[in-house]
C-alpha atoms as one frame of an Amber mdcrd trajectory, in Angstrom:
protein
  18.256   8.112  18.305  14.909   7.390  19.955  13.810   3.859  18.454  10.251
   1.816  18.501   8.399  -1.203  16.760   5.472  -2.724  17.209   2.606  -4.805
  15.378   0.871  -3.051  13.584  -1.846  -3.668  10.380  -0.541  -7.117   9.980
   3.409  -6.102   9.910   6.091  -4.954  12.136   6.719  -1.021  11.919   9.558
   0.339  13.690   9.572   4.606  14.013  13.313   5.953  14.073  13.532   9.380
  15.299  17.417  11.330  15.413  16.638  14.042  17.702  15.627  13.516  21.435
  12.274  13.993  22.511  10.206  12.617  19.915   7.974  10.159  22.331   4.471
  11.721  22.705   4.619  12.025  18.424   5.885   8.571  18.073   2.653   7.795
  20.491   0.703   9.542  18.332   2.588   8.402  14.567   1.773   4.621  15.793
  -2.137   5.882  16.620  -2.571   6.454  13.063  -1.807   2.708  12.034  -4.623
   1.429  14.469  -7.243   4.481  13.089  -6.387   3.488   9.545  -7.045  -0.259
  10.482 -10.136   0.362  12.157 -11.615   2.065   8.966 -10.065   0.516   6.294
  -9.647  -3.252   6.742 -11.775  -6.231   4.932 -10.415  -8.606   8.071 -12.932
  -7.137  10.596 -16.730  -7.480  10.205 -17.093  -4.608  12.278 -14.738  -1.868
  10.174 -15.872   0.966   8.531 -15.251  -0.830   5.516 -17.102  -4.192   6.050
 -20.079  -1.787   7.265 -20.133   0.061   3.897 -20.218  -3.037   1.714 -23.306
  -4.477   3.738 -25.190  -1.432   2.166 -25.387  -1.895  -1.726 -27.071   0.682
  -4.000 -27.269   3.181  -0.720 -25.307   6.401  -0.799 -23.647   5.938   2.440
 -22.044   8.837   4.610 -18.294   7.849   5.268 -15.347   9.218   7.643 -12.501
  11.513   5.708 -10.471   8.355   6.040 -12.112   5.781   3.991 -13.170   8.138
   1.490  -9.754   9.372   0.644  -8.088   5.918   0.835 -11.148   4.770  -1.835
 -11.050   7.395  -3.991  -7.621   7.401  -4.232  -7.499   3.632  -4.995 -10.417
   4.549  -7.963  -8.116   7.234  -9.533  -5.437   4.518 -10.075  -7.652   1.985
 -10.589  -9.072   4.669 -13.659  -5.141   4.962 -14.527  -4.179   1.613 -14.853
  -7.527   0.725 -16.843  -8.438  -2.173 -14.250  -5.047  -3.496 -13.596  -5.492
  -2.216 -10.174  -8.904  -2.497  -8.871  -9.610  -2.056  -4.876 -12.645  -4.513
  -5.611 -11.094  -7.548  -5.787 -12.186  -8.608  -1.816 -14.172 -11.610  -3.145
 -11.316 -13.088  -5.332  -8.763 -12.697  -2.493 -10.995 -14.541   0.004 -11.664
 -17.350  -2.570  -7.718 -17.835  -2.350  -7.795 -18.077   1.219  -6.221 -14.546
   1.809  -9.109 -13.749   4.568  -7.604 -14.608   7.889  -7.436 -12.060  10.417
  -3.886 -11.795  11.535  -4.327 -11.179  15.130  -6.918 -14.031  15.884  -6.326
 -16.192  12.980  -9.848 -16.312  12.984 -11.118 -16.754   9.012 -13.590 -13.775
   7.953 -16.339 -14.749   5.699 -18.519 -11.892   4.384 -22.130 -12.804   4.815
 -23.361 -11.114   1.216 -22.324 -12.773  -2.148 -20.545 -10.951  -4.584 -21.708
 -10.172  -8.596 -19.282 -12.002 -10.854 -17.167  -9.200 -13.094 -17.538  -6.623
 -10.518 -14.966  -3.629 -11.164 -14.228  -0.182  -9.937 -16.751   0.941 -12.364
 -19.422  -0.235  -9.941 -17.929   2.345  -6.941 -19.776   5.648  -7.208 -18.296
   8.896  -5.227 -19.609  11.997  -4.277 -17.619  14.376  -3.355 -19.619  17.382
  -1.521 -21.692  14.781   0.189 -18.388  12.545   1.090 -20.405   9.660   0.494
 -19.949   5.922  -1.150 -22.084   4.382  -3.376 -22.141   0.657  -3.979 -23.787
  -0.110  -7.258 -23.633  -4.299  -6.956 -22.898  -6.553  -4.288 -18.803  -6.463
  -4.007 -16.125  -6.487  -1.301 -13.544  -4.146  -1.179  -9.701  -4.598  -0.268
  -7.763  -1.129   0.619  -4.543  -3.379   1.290  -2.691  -1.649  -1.619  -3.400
   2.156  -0.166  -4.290   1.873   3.531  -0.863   1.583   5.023   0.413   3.931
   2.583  -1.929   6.217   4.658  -1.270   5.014   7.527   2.778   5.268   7.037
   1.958   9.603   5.367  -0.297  10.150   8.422   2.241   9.062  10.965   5.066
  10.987   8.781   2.814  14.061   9.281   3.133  13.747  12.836   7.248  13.153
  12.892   7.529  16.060  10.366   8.882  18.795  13.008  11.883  16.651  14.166
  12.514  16.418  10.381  14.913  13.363  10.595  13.520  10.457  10.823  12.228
   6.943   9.414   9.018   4.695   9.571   9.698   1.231   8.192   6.236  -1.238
   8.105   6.680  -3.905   6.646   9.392  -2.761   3.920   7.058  -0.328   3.054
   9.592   3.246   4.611   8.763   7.257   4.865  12.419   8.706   4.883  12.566
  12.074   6.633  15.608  14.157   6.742  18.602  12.801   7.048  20.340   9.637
   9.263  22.469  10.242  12.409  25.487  11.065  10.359  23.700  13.360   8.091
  23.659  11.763   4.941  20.287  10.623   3.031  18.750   7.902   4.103  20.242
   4.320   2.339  17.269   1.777   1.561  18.680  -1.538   0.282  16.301  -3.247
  -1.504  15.767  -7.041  -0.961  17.043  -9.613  -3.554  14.167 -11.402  -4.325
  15.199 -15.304  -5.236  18.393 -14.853  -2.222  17.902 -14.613   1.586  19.240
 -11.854   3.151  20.750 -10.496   0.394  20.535  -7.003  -1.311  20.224  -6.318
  -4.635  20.159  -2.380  -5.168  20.711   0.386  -3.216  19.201   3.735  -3.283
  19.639   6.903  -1.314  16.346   8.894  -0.454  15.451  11.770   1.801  11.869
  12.996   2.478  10.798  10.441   0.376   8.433   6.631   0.554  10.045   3.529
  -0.696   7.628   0.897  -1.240   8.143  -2.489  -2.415   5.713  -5.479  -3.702
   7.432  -8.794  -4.107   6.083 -12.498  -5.106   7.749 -13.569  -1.913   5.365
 -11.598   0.478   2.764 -13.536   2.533   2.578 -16.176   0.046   2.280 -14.142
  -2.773  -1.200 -12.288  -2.741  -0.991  -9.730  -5.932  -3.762 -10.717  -8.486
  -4.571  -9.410 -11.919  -8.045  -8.310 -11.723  -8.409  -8.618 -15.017  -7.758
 -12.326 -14.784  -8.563 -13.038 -11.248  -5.203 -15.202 -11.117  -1.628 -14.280
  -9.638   0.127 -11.556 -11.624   3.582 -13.828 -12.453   5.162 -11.882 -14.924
   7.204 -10.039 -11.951   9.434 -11.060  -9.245   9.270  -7.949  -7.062   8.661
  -3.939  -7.761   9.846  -0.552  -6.040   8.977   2.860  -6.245  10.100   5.758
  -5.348   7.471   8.474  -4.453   7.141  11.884  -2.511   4.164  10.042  -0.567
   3.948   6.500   0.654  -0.177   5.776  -0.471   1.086   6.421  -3.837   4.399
   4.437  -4.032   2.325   1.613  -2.666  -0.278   1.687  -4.832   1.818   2.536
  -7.861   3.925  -0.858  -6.848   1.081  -2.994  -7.162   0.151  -1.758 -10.095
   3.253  -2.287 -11.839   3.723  -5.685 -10.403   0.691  -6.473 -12.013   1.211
  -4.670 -15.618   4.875  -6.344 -15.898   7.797  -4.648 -16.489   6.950  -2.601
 -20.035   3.540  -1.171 -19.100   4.849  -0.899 -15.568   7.639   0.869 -16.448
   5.276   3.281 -18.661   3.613   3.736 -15.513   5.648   4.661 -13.427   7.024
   7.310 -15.786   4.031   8.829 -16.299   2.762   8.908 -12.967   6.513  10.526
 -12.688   7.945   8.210  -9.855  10.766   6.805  -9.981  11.264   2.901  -9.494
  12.349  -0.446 -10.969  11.280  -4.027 -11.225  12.650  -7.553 -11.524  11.328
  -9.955 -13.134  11.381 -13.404 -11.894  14.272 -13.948 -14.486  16.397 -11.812
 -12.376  16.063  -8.759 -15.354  16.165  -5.575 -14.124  13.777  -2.270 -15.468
  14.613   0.783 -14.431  12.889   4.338 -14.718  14.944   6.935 -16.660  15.683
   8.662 -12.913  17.326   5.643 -11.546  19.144   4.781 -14.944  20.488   8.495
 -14.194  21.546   7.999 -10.948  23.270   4.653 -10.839
């Protein structure tokens, strides 16, 4: 098994490939972290991003990239009625979550945000590609962009079939493992160290997994601007890893009913604990346990 981590977007990603010869794609599967970065990341004045929100009520011509990642983030956003919303920027740097991870150097935007901005203020078009900001905003792709970045490198491991790419807890499970056998993801206990509390088996599947214990906790309700605290830690199951990301922030921030409703209707699988140690489980899980 050919076997590689690095830093990448603020995490360490390690690429596990079972068949030989899978170093010039592994080059290339680790590329996509650093293009998605580049585009998509509030820490960097210079980014794609932080270029587009300098330009407010201008339809502004974007890259494939940072379209996709934004609408997609707008379509749940739209789901979830606002309990994900990618323009929260401004709340998360009033928290302190605004220091660039490779410099430690704090990023301050120079514009000043509307109060009760929301996705609503985020115009698309489609044909043009372009991005419209309506009012002054900031917005953070952290819940979708290394989703993207984790499919995109998939995409390029996807003719050596078995494989896995792990950033940050957040995995794309190709294939099979060395012996064969579906991948096994244990899923972190989140009130115990080093400890495991579920297992799951998947296979050409993402596993992603938001949990209060993460970088200080950084999940807020945008409908409150405050900490979601109704959950402990959430994971789904998806075919794609920009959904399964997204989809477990958004739960973590509905709580387990609504999340759970979520999930099932978005028809992932997943389950979350709340910070009481209860455990919520989508009907598929229920079924296979």
């Amino acid at each position: 098994m050919f076997t590689r981590s690095q830093i990448v977007m603020d995490t360490l990603a390690t690429i596990r490939v079972v068949r030989p010869g899978a170093e010039e794609a592994v080059e290339r599967a680790f590329g996509w972290f650093y293009e998605i970065e580049g585009r998509c990341t509030r820490f960097n004045p210079q980014s794609e991003l932080m270029r587009l929100t300098s330009q407010i009520g201008v339809s502004v011509p974007v890259s494939p990239i940072l379209f996709e990642s934004v609408q997609f983030a707008l379509r749940v956003a739209e789901e979830t009625q606002g309990a994900f919303d990618p323009t929260i920027g401004h709340s998360m740097e009033t928290r302190g979550f605004n220091r660039e991870y490779g410099t430690g150097e704090i990023v301050r935007t120079a514009i000043t945000p509307d109060e009760q901005v929301s996705y609503r203020d985020v115009r698309l078009d489609p044909d043009a590609q372009t991005i419209q900001l309506e009012r002054p905003l900031i917005l953070d792709l952290g819940a979708v962009a290394k989703g993207l970045a984790i499919d995109l490198a998939a995409r390029e491991l996807q003719p050596f079939t078995d494989f896995s790419i792990d950033a940050g807890g957040d995995l794309y499970l190709g294939g099979s493992n060395e012996e064969g056998a579906p991948w096994c993801v244990g899923i972190r206990h989140p009130r115990a160290v080093d400890c495991v509390m579920y297992e799951l088996r998947a296979s050409n599947q993402a596993v992603c997994t938001s949990g209060d214990y993460e970088r200080a906790h950084h999940i807020l309700d945008p409908r409150a601007s405050e900490l979601a605290a109704s959950v402990a830690a959430v994971t789904v199951v998806a075919s794609n890893a920009m959904l399964a990301d997204a989809l477990s922030t958004a739960a973590f921030v509905l709580g387990p009913g609504d999340g759970i409703a979520l999930l099932e209707r978005m028809g992932v699988d997943g389950l979350i604990v709340t910070p009481e140690l209860e455990v919520h489980k989508t009907q598929g899980l229920r079924r296979a346990a």
